[in-house]
N, CA, C and O atoms as a Maestro MAE file, in Angstrom:
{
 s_m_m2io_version
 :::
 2.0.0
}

f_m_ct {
 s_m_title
 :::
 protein
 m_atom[288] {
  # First column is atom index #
  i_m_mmod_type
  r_m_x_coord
  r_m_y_coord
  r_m_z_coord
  i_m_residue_number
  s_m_chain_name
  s_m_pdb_residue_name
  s_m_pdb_atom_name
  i_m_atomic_number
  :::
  1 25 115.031 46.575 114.204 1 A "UNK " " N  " 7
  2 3 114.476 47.158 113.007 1 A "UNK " " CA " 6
  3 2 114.993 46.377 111.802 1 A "UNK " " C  " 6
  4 15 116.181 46.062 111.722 1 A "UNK " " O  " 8
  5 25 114.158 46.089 110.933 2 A "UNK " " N  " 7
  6 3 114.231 45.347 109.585 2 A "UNK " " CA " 6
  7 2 113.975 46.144 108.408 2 A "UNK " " C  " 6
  8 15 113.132 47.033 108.526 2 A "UNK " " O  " 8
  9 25 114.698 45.948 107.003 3 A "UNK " " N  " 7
  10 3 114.311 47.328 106.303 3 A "UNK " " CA " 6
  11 2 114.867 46.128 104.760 3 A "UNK " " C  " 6
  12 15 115.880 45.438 104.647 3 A "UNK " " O  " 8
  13 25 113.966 46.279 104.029 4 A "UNK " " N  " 7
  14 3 114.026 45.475 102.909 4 A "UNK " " CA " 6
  15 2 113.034 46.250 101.472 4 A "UNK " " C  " 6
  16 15 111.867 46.636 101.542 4 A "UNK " " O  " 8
  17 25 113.901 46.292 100.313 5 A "UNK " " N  " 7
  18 3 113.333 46.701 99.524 5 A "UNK " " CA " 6
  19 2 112.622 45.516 98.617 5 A "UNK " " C  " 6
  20 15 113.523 44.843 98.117 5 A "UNK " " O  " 8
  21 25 111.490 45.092 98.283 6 A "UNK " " N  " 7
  22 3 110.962 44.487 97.325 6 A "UNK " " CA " 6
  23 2 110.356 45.181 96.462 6 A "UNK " " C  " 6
  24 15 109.989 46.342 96.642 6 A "UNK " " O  " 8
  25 25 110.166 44.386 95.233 7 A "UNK " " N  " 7
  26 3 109.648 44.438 93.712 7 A "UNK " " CA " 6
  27 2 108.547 43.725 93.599 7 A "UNK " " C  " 6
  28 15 108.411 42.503 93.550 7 A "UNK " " O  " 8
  29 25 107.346 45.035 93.539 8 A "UNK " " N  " 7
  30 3 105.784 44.217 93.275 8 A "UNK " " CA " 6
  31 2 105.510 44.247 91.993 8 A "UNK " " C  " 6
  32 15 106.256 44.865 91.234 8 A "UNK " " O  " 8
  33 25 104.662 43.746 91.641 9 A "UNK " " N  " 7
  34 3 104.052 44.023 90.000 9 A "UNK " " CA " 6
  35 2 102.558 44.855 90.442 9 A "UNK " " C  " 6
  36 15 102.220 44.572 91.591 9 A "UNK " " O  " 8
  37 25 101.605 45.839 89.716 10 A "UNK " " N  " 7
  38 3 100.931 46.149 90.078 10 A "UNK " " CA " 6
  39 2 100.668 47.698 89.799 10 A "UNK " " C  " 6
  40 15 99.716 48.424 89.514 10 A "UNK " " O  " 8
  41 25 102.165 47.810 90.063 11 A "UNK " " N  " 7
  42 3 102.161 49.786 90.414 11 A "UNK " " CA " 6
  43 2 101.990 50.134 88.775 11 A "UNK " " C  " 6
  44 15 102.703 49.586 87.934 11 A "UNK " " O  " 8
  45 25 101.256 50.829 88.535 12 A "UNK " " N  " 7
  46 3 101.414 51.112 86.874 12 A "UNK " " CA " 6
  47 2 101.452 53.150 86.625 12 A "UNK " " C  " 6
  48 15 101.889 53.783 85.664 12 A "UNK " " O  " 8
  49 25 100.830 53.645 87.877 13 A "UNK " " N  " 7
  50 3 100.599 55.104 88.100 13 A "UNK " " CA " 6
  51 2 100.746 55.401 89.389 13 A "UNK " " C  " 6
  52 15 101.009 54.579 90.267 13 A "UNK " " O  " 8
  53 25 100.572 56.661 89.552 14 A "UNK " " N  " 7
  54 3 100.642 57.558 91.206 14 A "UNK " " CA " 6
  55 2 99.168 57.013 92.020 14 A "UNK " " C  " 6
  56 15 98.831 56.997 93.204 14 A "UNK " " O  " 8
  57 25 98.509 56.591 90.753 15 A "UNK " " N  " 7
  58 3 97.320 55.843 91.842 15 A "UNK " " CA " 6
  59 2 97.681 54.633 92.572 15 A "UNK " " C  " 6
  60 15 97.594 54.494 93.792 15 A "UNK " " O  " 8
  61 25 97.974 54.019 91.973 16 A "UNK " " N  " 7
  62 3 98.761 52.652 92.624 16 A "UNK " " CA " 6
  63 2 99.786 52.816 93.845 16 A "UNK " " C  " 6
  64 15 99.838 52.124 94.861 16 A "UNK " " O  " 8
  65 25 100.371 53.612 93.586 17 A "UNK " " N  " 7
  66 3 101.392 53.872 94.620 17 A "UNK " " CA " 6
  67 2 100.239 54.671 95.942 17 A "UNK " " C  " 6
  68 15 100.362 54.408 97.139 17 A "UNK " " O  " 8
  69 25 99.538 55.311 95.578 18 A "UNK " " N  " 7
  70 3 98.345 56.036 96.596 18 A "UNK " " CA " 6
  71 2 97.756 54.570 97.541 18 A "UNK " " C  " 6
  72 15 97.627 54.613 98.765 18 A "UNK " " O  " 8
  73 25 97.493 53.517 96.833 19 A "UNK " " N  " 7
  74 3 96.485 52.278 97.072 19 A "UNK " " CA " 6
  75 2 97.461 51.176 97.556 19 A "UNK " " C  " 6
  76 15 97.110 50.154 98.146 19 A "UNK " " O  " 8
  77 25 98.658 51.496 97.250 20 A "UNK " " N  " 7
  78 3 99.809 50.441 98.503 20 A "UNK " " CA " 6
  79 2 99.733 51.134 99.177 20 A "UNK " " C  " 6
  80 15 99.053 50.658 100.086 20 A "UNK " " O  " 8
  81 25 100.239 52.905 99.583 21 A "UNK " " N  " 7
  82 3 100.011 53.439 100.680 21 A "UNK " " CA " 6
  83 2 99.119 53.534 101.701 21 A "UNK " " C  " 6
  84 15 99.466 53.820 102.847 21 A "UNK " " O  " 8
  85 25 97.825 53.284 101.328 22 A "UNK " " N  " 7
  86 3 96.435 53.023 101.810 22 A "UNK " " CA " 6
  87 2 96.445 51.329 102.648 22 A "UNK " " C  " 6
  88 15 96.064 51.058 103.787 22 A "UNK " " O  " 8
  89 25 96.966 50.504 101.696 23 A "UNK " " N  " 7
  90 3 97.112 49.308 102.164 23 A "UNK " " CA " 6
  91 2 98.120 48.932 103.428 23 A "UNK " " C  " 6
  92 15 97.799 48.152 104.325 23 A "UNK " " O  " 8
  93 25 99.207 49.520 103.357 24 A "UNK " " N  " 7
  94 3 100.208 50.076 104.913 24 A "UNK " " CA " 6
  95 2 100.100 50.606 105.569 24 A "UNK " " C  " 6
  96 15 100.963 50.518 106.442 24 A "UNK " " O  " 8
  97 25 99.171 51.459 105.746 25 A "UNK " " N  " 7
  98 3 98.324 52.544 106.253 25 A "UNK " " CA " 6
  99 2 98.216 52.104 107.744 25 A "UNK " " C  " 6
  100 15 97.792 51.019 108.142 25 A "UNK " " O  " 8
  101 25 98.604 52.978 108.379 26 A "UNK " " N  " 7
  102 3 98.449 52.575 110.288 26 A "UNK " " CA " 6
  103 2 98.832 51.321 110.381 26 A "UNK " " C  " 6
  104 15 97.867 50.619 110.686 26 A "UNK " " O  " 8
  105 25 99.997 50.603 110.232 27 A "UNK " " N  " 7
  106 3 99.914 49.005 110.028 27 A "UNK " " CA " 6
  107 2 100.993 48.783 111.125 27 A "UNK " " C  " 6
  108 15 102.157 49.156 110.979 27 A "UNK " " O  " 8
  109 25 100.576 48.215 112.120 28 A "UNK " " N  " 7
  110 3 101.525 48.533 113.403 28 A "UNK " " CA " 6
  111 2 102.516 47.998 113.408 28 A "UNK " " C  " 6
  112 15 102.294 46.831 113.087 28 A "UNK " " O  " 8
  113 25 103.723 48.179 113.623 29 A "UNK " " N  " 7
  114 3 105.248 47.654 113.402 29 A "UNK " " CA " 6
  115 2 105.512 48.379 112.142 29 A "UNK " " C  " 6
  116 15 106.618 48.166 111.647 29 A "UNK " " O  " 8
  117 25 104.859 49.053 111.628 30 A "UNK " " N  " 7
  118 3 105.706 49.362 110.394 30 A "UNK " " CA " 6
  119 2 106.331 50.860 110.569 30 A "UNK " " C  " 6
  120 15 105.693 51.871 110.861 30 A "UNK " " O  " 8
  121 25 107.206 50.796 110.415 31 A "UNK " " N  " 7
  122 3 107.757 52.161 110.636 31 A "UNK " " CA " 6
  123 2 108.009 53.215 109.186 31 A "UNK " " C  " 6
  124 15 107.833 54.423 109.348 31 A "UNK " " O  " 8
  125 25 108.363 52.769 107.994 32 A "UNK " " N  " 7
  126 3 108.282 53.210 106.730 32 A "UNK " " CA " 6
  127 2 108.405 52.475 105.394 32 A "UNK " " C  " 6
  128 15 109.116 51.529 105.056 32 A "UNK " " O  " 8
  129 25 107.389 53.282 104.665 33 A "UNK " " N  " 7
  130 3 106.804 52.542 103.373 33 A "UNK " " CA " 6
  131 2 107.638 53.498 102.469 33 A "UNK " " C  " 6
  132 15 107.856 54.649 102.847 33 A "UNK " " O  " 8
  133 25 108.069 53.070 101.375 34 A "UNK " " N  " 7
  134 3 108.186 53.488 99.944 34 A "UNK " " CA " 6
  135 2 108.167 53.296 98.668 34 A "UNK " " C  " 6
  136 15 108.879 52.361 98.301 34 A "UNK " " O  " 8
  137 25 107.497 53.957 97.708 35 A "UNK " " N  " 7
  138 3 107.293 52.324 96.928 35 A "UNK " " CA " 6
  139 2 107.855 54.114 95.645 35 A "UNK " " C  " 6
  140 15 108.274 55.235 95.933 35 A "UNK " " O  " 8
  141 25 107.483 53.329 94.154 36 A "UNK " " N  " 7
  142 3 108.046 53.969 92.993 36 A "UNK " " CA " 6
  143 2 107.699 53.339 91.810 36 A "UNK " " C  " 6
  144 15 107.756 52.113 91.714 36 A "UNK " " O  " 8
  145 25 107.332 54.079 90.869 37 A "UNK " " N  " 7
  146 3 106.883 53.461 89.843 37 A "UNK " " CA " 6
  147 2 107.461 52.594 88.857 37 A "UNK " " C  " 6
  148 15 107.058 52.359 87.718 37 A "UNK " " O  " 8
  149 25 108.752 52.028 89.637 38 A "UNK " " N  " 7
  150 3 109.010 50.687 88.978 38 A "UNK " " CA " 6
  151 2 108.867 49.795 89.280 38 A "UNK " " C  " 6
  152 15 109.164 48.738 88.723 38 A "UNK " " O  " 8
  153 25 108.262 50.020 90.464 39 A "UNK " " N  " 7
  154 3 107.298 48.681 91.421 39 A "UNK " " CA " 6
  155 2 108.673 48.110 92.324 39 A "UNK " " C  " 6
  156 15 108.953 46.913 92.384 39 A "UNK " " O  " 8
  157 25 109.461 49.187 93.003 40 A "UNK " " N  " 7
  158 3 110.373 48.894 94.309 40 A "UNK " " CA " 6
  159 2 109.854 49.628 95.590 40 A "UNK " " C  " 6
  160 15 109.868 50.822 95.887 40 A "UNK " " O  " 8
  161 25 109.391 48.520 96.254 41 A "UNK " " N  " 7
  162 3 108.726 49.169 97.737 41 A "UNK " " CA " 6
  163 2 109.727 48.926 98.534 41 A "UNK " " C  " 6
  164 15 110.222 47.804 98.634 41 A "UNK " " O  " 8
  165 25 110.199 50.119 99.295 42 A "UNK " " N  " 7
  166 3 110.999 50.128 100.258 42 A "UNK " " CA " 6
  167 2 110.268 49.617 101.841 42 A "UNK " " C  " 6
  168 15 109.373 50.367 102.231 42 A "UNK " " O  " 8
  169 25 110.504 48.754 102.487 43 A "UNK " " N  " 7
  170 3 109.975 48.731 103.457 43 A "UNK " " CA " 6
  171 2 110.745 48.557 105.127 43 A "UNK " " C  " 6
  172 15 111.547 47.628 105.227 43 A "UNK " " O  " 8
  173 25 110.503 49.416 106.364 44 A "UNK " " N  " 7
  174 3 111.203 49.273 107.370 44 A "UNK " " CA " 6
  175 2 110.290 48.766 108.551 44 A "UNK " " C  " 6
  176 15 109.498 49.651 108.876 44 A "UNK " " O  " 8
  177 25 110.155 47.570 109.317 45 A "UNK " " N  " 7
  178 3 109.463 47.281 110.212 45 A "UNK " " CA " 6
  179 2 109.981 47.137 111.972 45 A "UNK " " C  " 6
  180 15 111.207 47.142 112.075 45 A "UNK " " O  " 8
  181 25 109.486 47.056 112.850 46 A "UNK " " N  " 7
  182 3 109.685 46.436 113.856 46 A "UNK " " CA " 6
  183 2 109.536 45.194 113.837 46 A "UNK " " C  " 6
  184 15 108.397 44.840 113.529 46 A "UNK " " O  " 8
  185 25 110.429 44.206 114.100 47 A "UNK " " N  " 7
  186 3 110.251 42.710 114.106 47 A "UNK " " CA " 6
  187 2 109.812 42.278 115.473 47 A "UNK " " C  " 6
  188 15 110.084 41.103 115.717 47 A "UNK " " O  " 8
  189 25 109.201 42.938 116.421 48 A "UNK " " N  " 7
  190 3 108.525 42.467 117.587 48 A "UNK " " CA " 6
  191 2 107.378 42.986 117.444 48 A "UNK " " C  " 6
  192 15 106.630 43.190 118.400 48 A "UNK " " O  " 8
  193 25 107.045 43.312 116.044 49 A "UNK " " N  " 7
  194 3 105.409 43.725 116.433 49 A "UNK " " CA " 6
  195 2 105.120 43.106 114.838 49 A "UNK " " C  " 6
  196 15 104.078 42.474 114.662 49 A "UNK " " O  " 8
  197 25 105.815 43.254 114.001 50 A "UNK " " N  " 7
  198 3 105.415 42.627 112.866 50 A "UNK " " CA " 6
  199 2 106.322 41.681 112.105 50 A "UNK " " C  " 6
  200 15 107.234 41.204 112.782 50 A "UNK " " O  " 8
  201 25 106.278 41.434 111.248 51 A "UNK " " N  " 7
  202 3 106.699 40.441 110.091 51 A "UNK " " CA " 6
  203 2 106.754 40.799 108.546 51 A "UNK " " C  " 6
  204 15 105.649 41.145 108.128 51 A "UNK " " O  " 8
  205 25 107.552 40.801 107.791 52 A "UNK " " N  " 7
  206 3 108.045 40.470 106.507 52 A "UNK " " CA " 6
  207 2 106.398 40.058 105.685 52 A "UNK " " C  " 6
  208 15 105.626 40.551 104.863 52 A "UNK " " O  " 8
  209 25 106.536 38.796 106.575 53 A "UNK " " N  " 7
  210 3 105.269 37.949 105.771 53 A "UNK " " CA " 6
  211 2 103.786 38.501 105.755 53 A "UNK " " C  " 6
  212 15 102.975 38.343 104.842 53 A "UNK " " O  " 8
  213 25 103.534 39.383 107.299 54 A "UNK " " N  " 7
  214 3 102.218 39.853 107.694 54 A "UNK " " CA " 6
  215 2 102.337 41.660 105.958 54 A "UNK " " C  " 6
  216 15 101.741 42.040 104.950 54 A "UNK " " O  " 8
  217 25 103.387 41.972 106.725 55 A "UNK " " N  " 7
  218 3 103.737 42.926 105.135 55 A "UNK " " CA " 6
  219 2 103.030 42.787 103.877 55 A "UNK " " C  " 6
  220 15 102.189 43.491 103.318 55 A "UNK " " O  " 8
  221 25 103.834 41.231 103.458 56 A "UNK " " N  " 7
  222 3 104.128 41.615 101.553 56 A "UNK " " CA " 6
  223 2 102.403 40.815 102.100 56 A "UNK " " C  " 6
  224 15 101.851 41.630 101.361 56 A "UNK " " O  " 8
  225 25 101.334 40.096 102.631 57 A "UNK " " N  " 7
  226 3 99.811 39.402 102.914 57 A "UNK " " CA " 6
  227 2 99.264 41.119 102.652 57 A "UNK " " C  " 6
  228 15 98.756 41.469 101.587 57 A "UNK " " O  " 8
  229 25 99.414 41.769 103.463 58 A "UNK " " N  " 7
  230 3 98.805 43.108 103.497 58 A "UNK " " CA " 6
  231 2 98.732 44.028 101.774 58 A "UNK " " C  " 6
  232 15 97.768 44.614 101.282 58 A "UNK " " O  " 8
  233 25 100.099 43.846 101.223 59 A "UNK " " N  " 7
  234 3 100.154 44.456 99.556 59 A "UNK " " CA " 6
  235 2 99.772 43.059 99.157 59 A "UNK " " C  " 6
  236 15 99.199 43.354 98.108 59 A "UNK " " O  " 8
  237 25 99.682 41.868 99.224 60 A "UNK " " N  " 7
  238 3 99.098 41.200 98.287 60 A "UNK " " CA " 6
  239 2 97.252 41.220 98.166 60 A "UNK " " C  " 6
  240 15 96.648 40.875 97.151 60 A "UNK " " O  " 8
  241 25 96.692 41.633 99.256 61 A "UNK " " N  " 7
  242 3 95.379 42.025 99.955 61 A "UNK " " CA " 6
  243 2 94.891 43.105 98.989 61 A "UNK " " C  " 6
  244 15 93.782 42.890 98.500 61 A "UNK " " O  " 8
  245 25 95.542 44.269 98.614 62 A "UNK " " N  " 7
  246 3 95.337 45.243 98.297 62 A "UNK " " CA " 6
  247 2 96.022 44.792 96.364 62 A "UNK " " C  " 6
  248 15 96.389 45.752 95.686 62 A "UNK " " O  " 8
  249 25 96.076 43.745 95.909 63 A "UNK " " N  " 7
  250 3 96.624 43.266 94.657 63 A "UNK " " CA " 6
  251 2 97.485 43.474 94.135 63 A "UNK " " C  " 6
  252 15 97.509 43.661 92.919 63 A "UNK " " O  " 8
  253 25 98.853 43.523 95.176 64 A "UNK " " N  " 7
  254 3 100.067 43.572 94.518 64 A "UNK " " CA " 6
  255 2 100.742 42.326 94.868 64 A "UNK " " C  " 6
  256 15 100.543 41.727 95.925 64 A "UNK " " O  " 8
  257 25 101.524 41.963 93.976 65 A "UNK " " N  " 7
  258 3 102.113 41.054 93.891 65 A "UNK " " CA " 6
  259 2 103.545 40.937 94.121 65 A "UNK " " C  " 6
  260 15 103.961 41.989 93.637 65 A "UNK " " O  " 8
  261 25 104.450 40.365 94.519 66 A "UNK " " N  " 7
  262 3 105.807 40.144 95.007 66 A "UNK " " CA " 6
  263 2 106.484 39.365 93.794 66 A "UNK " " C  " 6
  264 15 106.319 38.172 93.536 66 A "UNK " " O  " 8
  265 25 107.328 40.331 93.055 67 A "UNK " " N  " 7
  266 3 108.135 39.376 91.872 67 A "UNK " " CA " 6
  267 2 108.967 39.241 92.542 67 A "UNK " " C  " 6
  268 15 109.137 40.149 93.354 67 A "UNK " " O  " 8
  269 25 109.690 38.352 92.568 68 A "UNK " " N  " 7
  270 3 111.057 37.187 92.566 68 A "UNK " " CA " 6
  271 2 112.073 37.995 91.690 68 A "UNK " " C  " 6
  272 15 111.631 38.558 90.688 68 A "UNK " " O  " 8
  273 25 113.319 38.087 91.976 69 A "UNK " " N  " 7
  274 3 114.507 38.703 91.168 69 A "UNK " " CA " 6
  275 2 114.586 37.887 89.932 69 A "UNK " " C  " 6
  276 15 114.278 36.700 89.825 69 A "UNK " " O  " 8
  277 25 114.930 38.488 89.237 70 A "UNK " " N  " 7
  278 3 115.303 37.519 88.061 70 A "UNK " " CA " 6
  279 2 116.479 36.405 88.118 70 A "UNK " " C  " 6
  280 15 116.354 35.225 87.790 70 A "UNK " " O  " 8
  281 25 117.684 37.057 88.623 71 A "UNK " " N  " 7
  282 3 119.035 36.362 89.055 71 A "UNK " " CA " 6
  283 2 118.752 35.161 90.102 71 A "UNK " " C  " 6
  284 15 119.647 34.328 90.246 71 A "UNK " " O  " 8
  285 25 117.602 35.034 90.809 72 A "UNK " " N  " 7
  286 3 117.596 33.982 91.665 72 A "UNK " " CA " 6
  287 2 116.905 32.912 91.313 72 A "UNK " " C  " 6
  288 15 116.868 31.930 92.055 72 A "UNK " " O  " 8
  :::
 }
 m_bond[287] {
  # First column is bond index #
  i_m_from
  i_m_to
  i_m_order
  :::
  1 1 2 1
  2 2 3 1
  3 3 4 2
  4 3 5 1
  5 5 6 1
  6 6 7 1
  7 7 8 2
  8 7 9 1
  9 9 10 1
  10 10 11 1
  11 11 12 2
  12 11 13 1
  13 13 14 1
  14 14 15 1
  15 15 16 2
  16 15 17 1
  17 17 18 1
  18 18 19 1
  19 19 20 2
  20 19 21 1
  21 21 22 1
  22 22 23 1
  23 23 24 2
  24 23 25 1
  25 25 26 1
  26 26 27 1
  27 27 28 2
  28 27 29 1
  29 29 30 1
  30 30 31 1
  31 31 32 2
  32 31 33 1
  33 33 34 1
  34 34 35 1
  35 35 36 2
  36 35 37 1
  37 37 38 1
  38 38 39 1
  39 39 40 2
  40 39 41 1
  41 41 42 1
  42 42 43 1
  43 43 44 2
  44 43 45 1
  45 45 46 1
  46 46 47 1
  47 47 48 2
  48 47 49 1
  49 49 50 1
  50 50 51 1
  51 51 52 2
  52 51 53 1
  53 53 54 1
  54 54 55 1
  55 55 56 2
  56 55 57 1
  57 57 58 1
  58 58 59 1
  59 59 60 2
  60 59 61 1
  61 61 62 1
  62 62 63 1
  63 63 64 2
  64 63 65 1
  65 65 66 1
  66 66 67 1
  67 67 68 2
  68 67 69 1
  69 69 70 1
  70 70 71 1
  71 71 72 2
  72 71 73 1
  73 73 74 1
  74 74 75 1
  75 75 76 2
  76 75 77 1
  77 77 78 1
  78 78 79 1
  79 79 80 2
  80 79 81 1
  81 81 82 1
  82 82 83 1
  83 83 84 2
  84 83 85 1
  85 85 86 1
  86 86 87 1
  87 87 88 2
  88 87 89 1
  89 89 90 1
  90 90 91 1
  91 91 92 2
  92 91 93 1
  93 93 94 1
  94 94 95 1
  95 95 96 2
  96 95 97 1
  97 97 98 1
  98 98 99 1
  99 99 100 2
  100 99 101 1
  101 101 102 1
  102 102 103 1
  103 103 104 2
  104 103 105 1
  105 105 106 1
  106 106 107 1
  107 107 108 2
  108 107 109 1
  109 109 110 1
  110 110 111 1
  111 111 112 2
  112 111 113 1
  113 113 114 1
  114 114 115 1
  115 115 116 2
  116 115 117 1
  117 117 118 1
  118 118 119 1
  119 119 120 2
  120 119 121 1
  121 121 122 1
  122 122 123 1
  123 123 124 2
  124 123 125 1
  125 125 126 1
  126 126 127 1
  127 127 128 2
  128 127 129 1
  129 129 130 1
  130 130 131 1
  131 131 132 2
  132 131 133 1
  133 133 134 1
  134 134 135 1
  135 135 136 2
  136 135 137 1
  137 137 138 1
  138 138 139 1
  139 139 140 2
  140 139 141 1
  141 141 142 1
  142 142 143 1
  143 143 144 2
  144 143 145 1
  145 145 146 1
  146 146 147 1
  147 147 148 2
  148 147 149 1
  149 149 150 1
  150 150 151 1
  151 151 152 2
  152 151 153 1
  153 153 154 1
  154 154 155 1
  155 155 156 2
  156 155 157 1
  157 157 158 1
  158 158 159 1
  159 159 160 2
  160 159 161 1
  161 161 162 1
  162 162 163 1
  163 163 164 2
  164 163 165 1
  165 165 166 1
  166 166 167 1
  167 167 168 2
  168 167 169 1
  169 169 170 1
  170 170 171 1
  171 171 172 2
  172 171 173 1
  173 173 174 1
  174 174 175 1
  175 175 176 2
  176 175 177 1
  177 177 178 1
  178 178 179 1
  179 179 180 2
  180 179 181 1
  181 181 182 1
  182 182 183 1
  183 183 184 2
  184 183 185 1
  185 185 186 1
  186 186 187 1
  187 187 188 2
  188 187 189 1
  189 189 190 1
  190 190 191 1
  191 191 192 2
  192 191 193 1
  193 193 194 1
  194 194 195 1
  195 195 196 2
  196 195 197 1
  197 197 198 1
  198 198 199 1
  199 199 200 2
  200 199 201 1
  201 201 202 1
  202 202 203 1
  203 203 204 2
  204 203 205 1
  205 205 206 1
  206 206 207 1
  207 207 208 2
  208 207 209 1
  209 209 210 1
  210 210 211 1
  211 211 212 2
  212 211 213 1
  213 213 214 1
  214 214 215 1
  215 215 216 2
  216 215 217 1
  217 217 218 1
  218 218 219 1
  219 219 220 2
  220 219 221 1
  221 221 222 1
  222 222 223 1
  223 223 224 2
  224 223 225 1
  225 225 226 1
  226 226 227 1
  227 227 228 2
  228 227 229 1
  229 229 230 1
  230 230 231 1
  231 231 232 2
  232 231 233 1
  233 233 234 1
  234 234 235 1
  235 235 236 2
  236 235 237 1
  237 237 238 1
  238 238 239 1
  239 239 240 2
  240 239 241 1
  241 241 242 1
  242 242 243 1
  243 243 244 2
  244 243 245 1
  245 245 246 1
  246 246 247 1
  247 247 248 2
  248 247 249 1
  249 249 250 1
  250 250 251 1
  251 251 252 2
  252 251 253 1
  253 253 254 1
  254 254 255 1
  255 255 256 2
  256 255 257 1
  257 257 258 1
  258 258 259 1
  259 259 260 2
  260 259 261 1
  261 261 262 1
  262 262 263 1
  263 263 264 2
  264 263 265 1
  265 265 266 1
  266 266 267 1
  267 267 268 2
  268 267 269 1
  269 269 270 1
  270 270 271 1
  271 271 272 2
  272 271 273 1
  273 273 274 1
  274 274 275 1
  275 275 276 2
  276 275 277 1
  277 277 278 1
  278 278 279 1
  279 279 280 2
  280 279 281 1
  281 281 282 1
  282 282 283 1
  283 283 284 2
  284 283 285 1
  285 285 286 1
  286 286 287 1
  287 287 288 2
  :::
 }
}
């Protein structure tokens, strides 16, 4: 199990957060989504059924975007 929080740009209301949820939606390997209106999606996967990368393709699909930390 893999569990990583990222920072999308995108989320601006409870609709947004509805329309990443929609976008993770039955998404196999994924075991739990969380996201918040400061645009931090919590995410926990199976790494024998999915990927990190197949993930943040799926919220970028649905038009969210993956910011980069500032510090890095």
């Amino acid at each position: 199990m893999q569990q990583e929080t990222i920072r999308v740009s995108g989320i601006r209301c409870e609709r947004c957060v509805g329309r990443l949820a929609v976008a993770l939606e039955n998404h196999d390997g994924l075991e739990f989504a969380n996201a918040n209106l400061m645009g931090d999606v919590t995410l926990a996967w199976d790494e024998e059924r999915t990927s990190r990368e197949v993930l943040v393709a799926a919220l970028r699909k649905a038009g969210f975007r993956e910011v980069e930390p500032a510090w890095e």
